[in-house]
C-alpha positions in Angstrom: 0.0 0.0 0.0 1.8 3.3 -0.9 1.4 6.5 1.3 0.5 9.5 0.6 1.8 12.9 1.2 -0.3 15.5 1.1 1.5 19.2 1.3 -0.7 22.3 2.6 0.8 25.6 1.7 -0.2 28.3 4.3 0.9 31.7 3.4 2.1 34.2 6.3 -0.9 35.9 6.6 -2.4 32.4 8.1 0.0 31.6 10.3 -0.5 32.4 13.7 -4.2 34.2 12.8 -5.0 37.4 13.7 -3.0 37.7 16.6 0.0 37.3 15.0 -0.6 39.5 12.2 -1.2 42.6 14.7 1.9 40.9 17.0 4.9 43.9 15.3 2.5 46.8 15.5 1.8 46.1 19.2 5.3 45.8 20.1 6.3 49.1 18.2 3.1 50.7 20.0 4.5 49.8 23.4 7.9 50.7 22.5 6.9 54.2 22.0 3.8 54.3 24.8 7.4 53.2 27.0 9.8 55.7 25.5 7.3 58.7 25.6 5.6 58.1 28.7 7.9 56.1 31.0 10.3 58.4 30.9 9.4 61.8 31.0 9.5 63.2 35.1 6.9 63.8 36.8 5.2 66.6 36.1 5.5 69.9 38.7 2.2 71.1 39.8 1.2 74.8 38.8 2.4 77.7 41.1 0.0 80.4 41.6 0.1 83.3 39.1 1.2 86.3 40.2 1.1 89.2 38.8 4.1 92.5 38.5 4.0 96.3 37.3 6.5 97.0 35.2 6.5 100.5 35.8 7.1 99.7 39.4 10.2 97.9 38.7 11.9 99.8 36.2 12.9 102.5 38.1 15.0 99.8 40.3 17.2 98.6 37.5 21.1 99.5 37.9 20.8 100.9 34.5 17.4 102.8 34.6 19.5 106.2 35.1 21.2 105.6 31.8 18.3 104.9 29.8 16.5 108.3 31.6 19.6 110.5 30.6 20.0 109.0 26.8 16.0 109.5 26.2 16.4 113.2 27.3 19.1 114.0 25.6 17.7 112.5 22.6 14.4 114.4 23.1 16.7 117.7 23.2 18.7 116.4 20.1 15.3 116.3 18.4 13.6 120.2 20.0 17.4 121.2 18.7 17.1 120.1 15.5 13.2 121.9 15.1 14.5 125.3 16.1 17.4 125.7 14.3 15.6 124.1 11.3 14.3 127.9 10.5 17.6 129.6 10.4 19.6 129.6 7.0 23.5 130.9 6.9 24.7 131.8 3.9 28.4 130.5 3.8 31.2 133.6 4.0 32.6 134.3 -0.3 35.5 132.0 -0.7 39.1 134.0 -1.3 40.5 134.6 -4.1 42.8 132.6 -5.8 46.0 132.3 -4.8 48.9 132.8 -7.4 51.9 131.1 -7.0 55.1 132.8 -7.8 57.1 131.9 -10.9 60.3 132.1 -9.2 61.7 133.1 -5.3 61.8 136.7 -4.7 65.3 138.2 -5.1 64.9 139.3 -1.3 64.2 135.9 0.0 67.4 134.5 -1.5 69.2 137.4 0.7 67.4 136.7 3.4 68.5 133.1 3.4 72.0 134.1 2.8 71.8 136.8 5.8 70.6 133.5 8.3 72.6 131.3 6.6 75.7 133.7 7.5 74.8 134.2 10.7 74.5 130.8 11.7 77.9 130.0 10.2 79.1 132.9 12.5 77.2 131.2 15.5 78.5 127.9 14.9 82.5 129.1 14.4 81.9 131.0 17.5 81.0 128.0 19.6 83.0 125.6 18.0 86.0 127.9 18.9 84.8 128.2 22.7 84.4 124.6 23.1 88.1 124.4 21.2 89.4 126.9 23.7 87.6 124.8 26.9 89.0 121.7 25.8 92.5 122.8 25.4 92.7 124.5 28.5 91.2 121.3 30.5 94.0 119.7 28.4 96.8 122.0 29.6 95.7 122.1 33.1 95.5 118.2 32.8 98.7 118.2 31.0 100.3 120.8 34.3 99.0 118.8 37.3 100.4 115.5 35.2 104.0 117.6 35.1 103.8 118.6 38.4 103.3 115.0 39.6 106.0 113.6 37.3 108.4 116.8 38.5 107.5 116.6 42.6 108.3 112.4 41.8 111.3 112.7 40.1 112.5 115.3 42.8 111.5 112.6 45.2 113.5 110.2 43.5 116.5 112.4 43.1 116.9 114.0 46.8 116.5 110.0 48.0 119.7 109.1 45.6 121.5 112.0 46.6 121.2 111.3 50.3 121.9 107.1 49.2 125.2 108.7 48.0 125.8 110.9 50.6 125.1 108.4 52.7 127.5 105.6 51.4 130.1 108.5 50.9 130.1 109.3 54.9 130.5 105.8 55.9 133.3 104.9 53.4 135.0 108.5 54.5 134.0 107.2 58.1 136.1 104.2 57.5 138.9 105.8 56.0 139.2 108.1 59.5 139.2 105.0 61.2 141.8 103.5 59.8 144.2 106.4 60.1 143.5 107.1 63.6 143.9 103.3 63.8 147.3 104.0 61.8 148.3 107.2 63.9 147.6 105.1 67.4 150.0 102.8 66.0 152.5 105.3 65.5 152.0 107.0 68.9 152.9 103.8 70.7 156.0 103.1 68.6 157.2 107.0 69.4 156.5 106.4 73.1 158.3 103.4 73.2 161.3 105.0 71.5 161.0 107.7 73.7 160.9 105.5 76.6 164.3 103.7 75.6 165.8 107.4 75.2 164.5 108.4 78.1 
């Protein structure tokens, strides 16, 4: 006896029934009823409206001083500009034109000769005092150096002098010695001859 197989197609819209056809939309739906609702906080409860006049409060703002002096100035900027809207200046007749000279005045080029003389006078002049000022500093520099060098040099001399002088004494000193030495030798030979004679 051979079996048979029989094969029933169901397409997705019969599997599960209508339960499982509505299955994705509920899960979205409570995916966002979760992530809307769920997590929001709670919400505050209302606080009492109250109520405030401006005009009341204005006048205690750091700044309110500032904005009082910059709309009255600007109101007398503005009754400024309304009265002196009436009066009309004429503007003063311009000069007249100035014509340039073709060449300098014959007069100017002395003038500038004049100065230019006089200040080569000036400057010689001072040149030749600060000259004279440096070559006297110079000399008397030059004087106390000579004096120094002189007074030194004196020094030096008089202490040589008196180095010879010195050396000259002793030696001379010596030499005395030696011939009174000399002559004491000579007295006691006489006085022994004169003893024998005697």
């Amino acid at each position: 006896m051979s079996e048979r197989r029989v094969v029933i197609s169901m397409s997705p819209k019969a599997r599960g029934g209508a339960a499982a056809q509505s299955a994705p939309g509920l899960a979205l739906l409570s995916i966002l009823v979760l992530a809307i609702g769920g997590c929001r906080d709670p919400v505050a409860p209302l606080l009492a409206r109250r109520s405030v006049r401006v005009d009341a409060l204005l006048p205690l703002h750091p700044a309110w001083a500032q904005v009082v002096a910059i709309d009255s100035g600007a109101r007398l900027r503005k009754g400024a500009g309304r009265a002196l809207s009436g009066m009309a200046y004429a503007p003063p007749p311009l000069p007249s034109p100035f014509n340039a000279p073709l060449a300098v005045p014959p007069s100017l080029v002395a003038e500038r000769e004049a100065h230019l003389r006089e200040d080569s006078v000036r400057f010689a002049a001072q040149f030749e005092s600060e000259l004279r000022s440096a070559n006297a500093e110079l000399y008397r520099k030059l004087e106390r150096e000579e004096a120094a060098r002189v007074a030194a040099e004196t020094t030096r001399m008089v202490l040589t002098r008196e180095d010879i002088l010195r050396t000259t004494n002793q030696l001379k000193s010596i030499s005395i010695a030696r011939r009174i030495e000399k002559l004491g030798y000579e007295q006691a030979v006489l006085d022994a001859r004169v003893k024998l004679y005697v």
